[in-house]
N, C-alpha and C positions, 0 to 999 in steps of 0.2 A: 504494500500500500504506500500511494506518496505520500510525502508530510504535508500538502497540501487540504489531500483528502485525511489524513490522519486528523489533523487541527481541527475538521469540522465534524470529527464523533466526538473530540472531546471537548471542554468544559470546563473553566473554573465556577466555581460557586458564585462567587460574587459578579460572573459576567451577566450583562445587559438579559433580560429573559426573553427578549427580542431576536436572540440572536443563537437561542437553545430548540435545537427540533421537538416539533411537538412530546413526540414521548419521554425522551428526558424531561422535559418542562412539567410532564406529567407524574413523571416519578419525582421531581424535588418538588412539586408540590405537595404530591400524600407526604414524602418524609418528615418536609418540614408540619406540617398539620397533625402526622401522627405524633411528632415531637410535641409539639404545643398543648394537644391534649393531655398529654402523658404528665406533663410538667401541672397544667392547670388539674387534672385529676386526684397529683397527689399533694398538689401545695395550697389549691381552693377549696377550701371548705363547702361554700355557696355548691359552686360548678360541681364540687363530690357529690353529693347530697343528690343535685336534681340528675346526673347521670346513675348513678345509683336507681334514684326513681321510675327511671325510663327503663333499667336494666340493661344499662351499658358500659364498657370497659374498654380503655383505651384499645385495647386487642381488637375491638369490633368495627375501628377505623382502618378497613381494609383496601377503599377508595376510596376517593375526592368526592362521591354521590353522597357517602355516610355525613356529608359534614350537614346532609339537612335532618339527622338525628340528631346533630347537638342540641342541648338548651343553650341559648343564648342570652347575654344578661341584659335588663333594660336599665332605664334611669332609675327606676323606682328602688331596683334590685341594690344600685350603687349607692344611692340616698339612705337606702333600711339597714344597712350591714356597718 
């Protein structure tokens, strides 16, 4: 493979997401999302609780679609806590 076409499978993280083919773009986004739940799951109380309720586990963010099972927090949630 040339280094031309080499350079355009890979990727640093921090480059433009404009400039990442769709499926890699697709994979650092579940990464990064599964990371973030994973984090909010075991350090949010709140966000614990209502995943809990739903009967969900960071485990069950297995695509990018899952993220319309998350609860989401509103102002009211930010104002009460």
């Amino acid at each position: 493979m040339n280094a031309a076409k080499q350079a355009c499978t890979r990727f640093h993280p921090d480059s433009a997401p404009d400039y990442i083919p769709p499926a890699q773009l697709a994979n650092l986004q579940l990464s990064r999302l599964q990371t973030i739940v994973a984090r909010a799951y075991q350090y949010v109380p709140l966000f614990h609780d209502r995943m809990v309720e739903r009967g969900i586990t960071p485990e069950n963010i297995t695509s990018l679609a899952a993220i319309a099972e998350l609860p989401f927090t509103t102002k009211a949630d930010l104002r009460d806590t």
